[in-house]
C-alpha positions in Angstrom: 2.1 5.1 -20.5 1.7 1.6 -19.7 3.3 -1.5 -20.2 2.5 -5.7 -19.4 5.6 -7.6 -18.7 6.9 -11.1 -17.8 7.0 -12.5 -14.1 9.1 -15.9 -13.3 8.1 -18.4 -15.5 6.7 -16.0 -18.3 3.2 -15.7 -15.5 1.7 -12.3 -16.4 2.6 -9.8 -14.3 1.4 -6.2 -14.5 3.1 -2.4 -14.8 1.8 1.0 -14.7 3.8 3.8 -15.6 2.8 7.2 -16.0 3.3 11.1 -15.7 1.0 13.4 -14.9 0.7 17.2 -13.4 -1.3 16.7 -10.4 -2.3 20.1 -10.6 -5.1 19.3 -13.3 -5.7 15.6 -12.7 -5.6 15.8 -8.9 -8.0 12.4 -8.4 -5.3 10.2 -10.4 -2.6 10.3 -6.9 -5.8 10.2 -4.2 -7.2 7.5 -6.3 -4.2 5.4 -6.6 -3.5 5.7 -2.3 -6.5 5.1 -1.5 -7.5 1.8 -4.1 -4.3 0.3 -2.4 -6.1 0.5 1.7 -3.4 -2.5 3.0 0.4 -1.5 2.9 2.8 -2.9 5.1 5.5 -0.8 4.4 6.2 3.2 3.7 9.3 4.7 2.7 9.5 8.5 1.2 12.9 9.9 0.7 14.0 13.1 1.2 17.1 14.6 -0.6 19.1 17.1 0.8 17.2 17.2 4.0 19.2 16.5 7.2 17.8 13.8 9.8 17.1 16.6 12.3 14.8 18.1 9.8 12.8 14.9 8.9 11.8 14.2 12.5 10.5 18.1 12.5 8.4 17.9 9.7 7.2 14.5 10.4 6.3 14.7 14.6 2.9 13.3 15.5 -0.3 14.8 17.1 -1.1 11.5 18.3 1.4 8.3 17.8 -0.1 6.1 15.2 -0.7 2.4 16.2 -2.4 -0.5 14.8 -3.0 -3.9 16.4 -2.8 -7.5 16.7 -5.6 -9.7 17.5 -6.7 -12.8 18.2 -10.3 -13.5 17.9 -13.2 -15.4 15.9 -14.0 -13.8 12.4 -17.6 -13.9 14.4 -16.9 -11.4 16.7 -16.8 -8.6 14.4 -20.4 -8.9 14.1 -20.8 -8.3 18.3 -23.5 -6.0 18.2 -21.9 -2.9 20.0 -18.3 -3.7 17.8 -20.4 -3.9 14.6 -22.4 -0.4 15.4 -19.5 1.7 16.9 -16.7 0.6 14.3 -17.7 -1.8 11.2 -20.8 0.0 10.1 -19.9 3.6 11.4 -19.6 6.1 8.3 -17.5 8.0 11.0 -14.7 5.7 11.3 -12.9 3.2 9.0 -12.1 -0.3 10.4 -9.3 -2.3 8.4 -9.1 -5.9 9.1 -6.9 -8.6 7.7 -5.9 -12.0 8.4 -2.3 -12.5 9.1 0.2 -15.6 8.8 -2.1 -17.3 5.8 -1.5 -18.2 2.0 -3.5 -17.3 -0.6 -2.9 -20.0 -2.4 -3.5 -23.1 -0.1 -5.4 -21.0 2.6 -8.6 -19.4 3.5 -8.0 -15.5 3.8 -10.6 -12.9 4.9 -10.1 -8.9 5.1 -12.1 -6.2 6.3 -12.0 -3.3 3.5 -12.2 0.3 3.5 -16.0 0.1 1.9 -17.0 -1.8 5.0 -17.0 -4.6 2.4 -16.1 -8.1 4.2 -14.3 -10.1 1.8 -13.6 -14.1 2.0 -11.5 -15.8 0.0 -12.1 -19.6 0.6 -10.8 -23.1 -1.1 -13.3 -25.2 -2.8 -13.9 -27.2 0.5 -14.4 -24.4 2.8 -16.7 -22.8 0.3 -18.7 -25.7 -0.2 -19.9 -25.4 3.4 -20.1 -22.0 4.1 -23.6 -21.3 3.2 -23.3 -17.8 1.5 -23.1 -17.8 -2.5 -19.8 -16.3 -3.8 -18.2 -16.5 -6.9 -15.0 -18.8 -8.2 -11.5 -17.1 -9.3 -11.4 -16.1 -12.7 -8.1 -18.2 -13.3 -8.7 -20.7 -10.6 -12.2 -21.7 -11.0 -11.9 -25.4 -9.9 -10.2 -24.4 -6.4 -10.8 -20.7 -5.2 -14.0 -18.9 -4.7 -14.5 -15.5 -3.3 -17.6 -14.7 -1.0 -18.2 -10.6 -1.2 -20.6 -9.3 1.7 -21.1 -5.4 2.2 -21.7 -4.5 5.2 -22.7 -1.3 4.6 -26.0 -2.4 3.4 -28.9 -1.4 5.4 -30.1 -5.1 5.4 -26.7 -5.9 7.0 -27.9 -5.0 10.6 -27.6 -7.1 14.0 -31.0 -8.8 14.0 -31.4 -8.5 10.3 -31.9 -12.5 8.5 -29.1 -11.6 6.3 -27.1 -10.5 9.3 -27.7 -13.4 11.4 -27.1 -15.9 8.7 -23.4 -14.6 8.3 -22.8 -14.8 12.3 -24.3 -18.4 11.9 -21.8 -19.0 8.4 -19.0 -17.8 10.3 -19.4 -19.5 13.5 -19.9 -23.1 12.5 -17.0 -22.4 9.7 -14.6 -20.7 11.2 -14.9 -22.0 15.3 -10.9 -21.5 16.3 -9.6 -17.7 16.9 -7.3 -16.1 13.8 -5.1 -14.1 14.4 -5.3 -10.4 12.2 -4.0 -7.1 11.8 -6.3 -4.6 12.3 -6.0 -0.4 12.1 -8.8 2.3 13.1 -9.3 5.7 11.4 -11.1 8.7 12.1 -12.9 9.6 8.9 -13.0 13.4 9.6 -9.4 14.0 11.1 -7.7 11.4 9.4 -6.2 10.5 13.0 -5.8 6.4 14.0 -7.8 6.1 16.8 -7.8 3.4 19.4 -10.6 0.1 19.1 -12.3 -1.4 22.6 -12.5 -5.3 21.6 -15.3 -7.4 22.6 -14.5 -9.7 25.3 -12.3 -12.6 24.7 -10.6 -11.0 22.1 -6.7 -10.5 22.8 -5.3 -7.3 21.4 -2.1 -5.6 21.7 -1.2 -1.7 20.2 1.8 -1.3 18.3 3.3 1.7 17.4 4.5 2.0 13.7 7.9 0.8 13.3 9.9 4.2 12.3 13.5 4.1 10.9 15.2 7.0 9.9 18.7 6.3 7.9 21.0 9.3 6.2 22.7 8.6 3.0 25.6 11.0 2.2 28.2 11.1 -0.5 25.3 10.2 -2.9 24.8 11.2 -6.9 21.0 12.2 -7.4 19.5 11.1 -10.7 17.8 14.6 -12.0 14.8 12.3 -13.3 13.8 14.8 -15.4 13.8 13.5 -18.8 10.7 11.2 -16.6 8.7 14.7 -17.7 10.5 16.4 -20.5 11.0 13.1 -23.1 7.6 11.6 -23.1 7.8 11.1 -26.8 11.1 10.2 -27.4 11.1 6.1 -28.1 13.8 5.5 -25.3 11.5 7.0 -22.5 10.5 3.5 -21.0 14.2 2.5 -21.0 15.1 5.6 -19.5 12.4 4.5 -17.1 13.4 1.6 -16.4 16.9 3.1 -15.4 15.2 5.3 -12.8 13.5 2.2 -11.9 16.4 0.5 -10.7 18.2 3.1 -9.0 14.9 3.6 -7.1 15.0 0.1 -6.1 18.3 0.2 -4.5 17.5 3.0 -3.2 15.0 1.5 -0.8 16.7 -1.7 -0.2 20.2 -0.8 -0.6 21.1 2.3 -0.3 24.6 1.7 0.9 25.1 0.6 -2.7 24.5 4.4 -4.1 27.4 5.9 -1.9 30.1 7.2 -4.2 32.3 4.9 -5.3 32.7 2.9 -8.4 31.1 -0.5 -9.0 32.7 -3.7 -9.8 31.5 -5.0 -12.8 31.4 -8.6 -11.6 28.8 -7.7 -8.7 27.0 -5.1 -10.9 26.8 -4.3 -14.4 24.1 -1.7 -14.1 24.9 2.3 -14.8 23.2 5.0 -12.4 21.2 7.2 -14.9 22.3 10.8 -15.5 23.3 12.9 -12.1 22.4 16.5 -11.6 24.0 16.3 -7.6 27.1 15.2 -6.9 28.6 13.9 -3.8 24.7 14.8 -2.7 22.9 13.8 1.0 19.6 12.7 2.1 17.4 11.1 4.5 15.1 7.9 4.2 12.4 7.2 6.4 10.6 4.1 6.3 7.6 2.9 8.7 6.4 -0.5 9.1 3.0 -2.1 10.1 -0.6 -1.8 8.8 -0.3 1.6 7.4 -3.8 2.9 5.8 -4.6 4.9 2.6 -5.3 8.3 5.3 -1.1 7.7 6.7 0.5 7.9 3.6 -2.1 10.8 2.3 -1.3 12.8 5.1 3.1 11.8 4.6 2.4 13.1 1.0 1.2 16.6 1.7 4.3 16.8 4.1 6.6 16.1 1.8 4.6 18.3 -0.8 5.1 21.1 1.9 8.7 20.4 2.3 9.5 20.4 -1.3 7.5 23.7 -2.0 10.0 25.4 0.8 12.9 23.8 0.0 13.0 24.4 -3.7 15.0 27.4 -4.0 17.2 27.1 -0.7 18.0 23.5 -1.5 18.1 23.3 -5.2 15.7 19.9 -4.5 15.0 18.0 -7.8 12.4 15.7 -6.6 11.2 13.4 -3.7 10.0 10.2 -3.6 7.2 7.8 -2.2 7.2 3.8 -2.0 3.8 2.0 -0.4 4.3 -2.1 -0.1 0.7 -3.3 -0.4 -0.2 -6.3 2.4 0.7 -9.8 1.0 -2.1 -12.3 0.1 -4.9 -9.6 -0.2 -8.0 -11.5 -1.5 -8.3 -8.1 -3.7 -6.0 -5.5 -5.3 -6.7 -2.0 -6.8 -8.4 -3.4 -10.1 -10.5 -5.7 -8.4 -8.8 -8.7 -10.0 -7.7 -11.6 -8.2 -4.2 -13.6 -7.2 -3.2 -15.9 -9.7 -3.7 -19.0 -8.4 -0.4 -20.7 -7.5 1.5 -17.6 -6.6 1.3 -15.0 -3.3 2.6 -11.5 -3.8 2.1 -8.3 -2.7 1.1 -5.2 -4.8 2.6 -2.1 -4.7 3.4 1.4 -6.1 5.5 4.5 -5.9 5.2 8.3 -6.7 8.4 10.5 -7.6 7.3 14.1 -6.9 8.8 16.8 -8.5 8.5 20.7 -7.5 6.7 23.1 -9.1 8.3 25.5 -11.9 7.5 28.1 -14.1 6.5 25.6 -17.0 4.5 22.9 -14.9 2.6 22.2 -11.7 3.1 19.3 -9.1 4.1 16.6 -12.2 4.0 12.9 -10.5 5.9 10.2 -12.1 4.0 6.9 -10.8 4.5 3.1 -10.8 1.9 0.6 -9.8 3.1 -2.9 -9.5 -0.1 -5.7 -9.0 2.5 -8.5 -8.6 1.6 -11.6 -9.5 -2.4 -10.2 -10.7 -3.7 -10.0 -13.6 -6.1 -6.9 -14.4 -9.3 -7.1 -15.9 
């Protein structure tokens, strides 16, 4: 099920909602994590589940960081940078420009194809020196310049390579300041990156906040699976929508007690758990598509052994997408004028005797428009 509807000032905007048993169609959740690479914010709650018990099932191996830097977009093409991290099949480099507007600014990203993506204004374009292509709904002002370089003609030394050191050099001579993140493609682990020279880089841990809600009423959310072709579903939907909104951003507002209908008008869908508890954890930072597929198979694992103990109806996962990405999961572009973020979230429900792992999920391209 899917729907288009209305942004500020009647701009497109886009919505995907769907269910599905992950069981049989177990490329639809990988897929949707891993075509969103940039998020710069996580949140999965956990009902039922004290806070003692989250930081059990969530302890780290190794603590994940990413980084901040300062450097030329040049010297990502260093020789020994470019071999041992941008063109290494064994690792996965994310970079992203930080602190710029896609709307009036030039903005560049790193993706996870190893694809180096430049979104430029008409001026900065018209210098360059590398042919791109102009934004489908901004064709006078924006223009995108797409380089893999994955390619085996993309190599230090190569004349393709060495015209793109030379491009960005003379167009982009002061420093930048990015986020960047490094993953081990085998483990799935963030590893640490050696900079070239020059470059100033400081580690920072993810951001980790833990907060326990109690005196709550869970939404069962089951009618998500079990009314699919009732008319009403998307209403219902919608419901569920909202109370999953506050629960993110405000969950003091979900405590029970009852609302004044000045401040809010809106009704909490149908409860199964009264009075209920849980914990939500959020992390913060440049989080990449291998973090929040390893936080889903943890919560998977702690909804499989909690089901009968805890009577646990679902769980639930939020990924913010980094603002101002040049690209979003369909490959379309930022409508021109606006700067937005793109975003989705999975509600997991435990298996049963009549279905699998059903997923009800919401993707969110903001201000985009899909092709």
């Amino acid at each position: 099920m899917s729907t288009i509807y209305l942004g500020r000032n009647n701009e497109p905007s886009y919505g995907d909602f769907s269910v599905y048993d992950d069981k049989k169609q177990p490329e639809r959740t990988s897929r949707t994590i891993s075509e969103q690479p940039f998020n710069q914010r996580l949140t999965i709650f956990l009902p039922n589940c004290s806070t003692e018990e989250a930081q059990n099932l969530l302890k780290y191996d190794h603590e994940p960081i990413y980084y901040r830097v300062t450097m030329p977009c040049s010297a990502m093409l260093q020789p020994d940078f470019f071999k041992k991290y941008v063109s290494s099949e064994m690792r996965e480099l994310l970079l992203h420009t930080e602190h710029e507007n896609l709307t009036s600014d030039c903005v560049i990203m790193l993706d996870q194809r190893r694809h180096l993506v430049l979104s430029l204004t008409k001026e900065v374009y018209e210098t360059f020196g590398m042919v791109g292509h102009a934004y489908k709904q901004n064709k006078k002002h924006r223009w995108v310049v797409d380089v893999d370089l994955s390619s085996r003609k993309m190599r230090p030394g190569n004349e393709l390579f060495n015209r793109l050191l030379t491009c960005l050099e003379n167009t982009f001579k002061d420093p930048l300041d990015w986020v960047a993140v490094l993953t081990d493609t085998q483990t799935g682990e963030l590893e640490s990156i050696d900079w070239p020279s020059g470059v100033k880089a400081v580690p920072i841990k993810f951001d980790m906040q833990m907060d326990t809600l109690e005196d709550v009423d869970l939404p069962a959310l089951d009618y998500l699976h079990e009314d699919l072709d009732k008319a009403n579903w998307f209403e219902k939907a919608m419901e569920a929508e909202e109370w999953l909104g506050r629960l993110v951003l405000a969950p003091h507002r979900l405590r029970h007690t009852s609302s004044n209908a000045f401040v809010s008008t809106s009704k909490p869908p149908a409860t199964c758990m009264s009075h209920a508890s849980g914990t939500l954890v959020t992390w913060k930072g440049l989080i990449p598509s291998c973090f929040v597929n390893q936080i889903l198979i943890l919560t998977r694992k702690w909804l499989l052994n909690n089901l009968v103990t805890f009577n646990v109806p679902w769980a639930f996962i939020g990924a913010w997408g980094m603002r101002d990405s040049p690209k979003v999961r369909t490959e379309a572009h930022h409508f021109y004028g606006w700067h937005g973020e793109n975003d989705y979230h999975l509600v997991c429900f435990p298996p049963d005797e009549t279905r699998q792992w059903l997923v009800y999920e919401v993707k969110m391209i903001g201000t985009n428009i899909p092709e």
